[in-house]
C-alpha positions in Angstrom: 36.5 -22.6 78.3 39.3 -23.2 75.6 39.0 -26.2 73.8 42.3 -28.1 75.1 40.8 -27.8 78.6 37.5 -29.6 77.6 39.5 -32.1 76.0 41.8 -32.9 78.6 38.3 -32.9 81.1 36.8 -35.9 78.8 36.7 -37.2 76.2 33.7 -36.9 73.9 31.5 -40.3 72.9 31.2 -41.1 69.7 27.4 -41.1 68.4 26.2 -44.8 68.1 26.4 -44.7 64.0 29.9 -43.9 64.3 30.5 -46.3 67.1 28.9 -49.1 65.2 30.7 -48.5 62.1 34.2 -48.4 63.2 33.1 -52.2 65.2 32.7 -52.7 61.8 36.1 -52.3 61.0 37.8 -53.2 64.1 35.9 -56.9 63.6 37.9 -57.6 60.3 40.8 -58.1 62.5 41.6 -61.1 65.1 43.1 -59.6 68.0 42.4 -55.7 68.0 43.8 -53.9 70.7 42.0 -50.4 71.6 44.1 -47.7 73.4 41.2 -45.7 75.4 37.9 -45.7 73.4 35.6 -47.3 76.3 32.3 -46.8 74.2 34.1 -48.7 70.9 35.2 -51.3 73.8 31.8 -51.8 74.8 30.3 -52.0 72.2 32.5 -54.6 70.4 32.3 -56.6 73.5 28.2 -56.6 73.6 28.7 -58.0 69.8 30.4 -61.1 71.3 34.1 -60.1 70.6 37.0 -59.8 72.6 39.6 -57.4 72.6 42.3 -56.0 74.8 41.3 -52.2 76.0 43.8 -50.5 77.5 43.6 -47.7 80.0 44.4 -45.3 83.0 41.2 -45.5 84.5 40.0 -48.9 85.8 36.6 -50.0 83.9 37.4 -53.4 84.9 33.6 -53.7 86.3 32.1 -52.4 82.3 34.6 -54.0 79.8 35.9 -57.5 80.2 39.0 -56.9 78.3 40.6 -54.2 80.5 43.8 -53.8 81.1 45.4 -50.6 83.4 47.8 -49.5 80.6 49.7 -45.8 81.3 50.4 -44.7 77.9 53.3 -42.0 79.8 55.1 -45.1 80.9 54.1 -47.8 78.5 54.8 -51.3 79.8 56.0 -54.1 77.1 53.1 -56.3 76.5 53.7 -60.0 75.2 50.4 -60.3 73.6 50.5 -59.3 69.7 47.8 -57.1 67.8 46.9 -56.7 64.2 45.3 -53.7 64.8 45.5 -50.9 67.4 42.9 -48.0 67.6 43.7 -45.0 69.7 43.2 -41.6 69.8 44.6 -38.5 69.4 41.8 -36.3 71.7 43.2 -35.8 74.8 45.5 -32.6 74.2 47.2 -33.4 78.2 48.8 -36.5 76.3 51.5 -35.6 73.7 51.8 -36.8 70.1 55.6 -38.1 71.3 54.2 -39.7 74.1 51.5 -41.7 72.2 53.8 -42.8 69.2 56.4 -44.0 71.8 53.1 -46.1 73.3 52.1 -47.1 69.6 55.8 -48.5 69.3 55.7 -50.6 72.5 52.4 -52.5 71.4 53.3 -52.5 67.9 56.5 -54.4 69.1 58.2 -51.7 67.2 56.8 -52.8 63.8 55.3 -49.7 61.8 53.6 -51.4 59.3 51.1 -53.1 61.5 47.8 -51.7 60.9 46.6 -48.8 63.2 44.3 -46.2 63.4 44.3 -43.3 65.2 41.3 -40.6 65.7 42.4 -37.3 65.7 40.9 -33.5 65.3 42.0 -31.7 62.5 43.5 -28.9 64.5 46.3 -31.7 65.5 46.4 -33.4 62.3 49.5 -32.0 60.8 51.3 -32.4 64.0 49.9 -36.5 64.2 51.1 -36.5 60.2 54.8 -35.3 61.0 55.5 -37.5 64.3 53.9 -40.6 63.4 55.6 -40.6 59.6 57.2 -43.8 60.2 53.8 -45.1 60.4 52.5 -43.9 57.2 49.0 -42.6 58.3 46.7 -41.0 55.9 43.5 -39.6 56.0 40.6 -42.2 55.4 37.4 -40.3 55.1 35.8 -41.7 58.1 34.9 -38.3 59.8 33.4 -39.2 63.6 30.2 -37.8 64.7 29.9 -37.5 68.7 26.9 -37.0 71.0 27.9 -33.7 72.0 30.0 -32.3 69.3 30.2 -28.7 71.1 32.4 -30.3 73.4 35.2 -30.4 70.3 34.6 -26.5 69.7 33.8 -27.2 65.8 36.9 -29.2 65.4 36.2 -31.9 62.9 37.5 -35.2 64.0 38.5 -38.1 61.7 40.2 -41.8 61.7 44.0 -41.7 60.1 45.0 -44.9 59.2 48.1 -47.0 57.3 46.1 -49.4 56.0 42.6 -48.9 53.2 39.6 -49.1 55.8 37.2 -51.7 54.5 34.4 -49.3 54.4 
């Protein structure tokens, strides 16, 4: 099986280290916002904090903060962030489609912090549509239960802000 088929089927879990310490960094803000990323959801939740999880799947019954969310047809949410987390793993969603997503929750401000996971086989793609954001690598490679599942792609966290690592 090619690897954008696996990654369109699911989406890998991150390994409990990694989960643990990007909470970490998600708790330095007040009101994080997490596009997909039920395990990070979950586990910020269990540590007392609340958050806004967005999604297209309902997990209203296992994360407390969910909201149905369709990042193809992004809906204008009055809440603000000052962070949002996402993801760049599912190959069946676009880079075009996410940034236009990012935009609507950002409230069209680039400079808001955000972080976005992404294999390195799509980095130079995320790189060149997201350049109003100014991501950069941050060295904060993610380690997943079943790595095979990402075909030896190496995943990291781009960010526009310094992660406080």
């Amino acid at each position: 099986m090619k690897r954008q088929e696996r990654l369109e089927q699911k989406a890998p879990t991150m390994a409990r280290q990694t989960l643990e310490r990007a909470a970490d960094v998600v708790e330095c803000f007040d009101r994080p916002c997490l596009l997909g990323n039920t395990a990070l959801a979950m586990t910020l939740e269990a540590r007392g904090r609340e958050i806004v999880a967005l999604g297209t799947k309902d997990r209203a019954d296992r994360i407390q903060g969910f909201r149905l969310w369709d990042v193809r047809r992004p809906s204008y949410i009055e809440q603000t962030f000052d962070l949002v987390l996402c993801d760049a793993m599912d190959a069946s969603v676009s880079l075009a489609e996410l940034r236009q997503s990012i935009r609507v929750l950002t409230h069209f401000q680039p400079k808001l912090p955000l972080m976005v996971a992404c294999p390195w086989s799509r980095k130079d793609s995320l790189l060149r549509v997201f350049a109003d954001f100014g991501l950069e690598a941050t060295g904060f490679r993610l380690n997943f239960e079943k790595p095979e599942t990402l075909d030896g792609d190496e995943v990291e966290f781009f960010a526009n802000f310094d992660l406080p690592l």
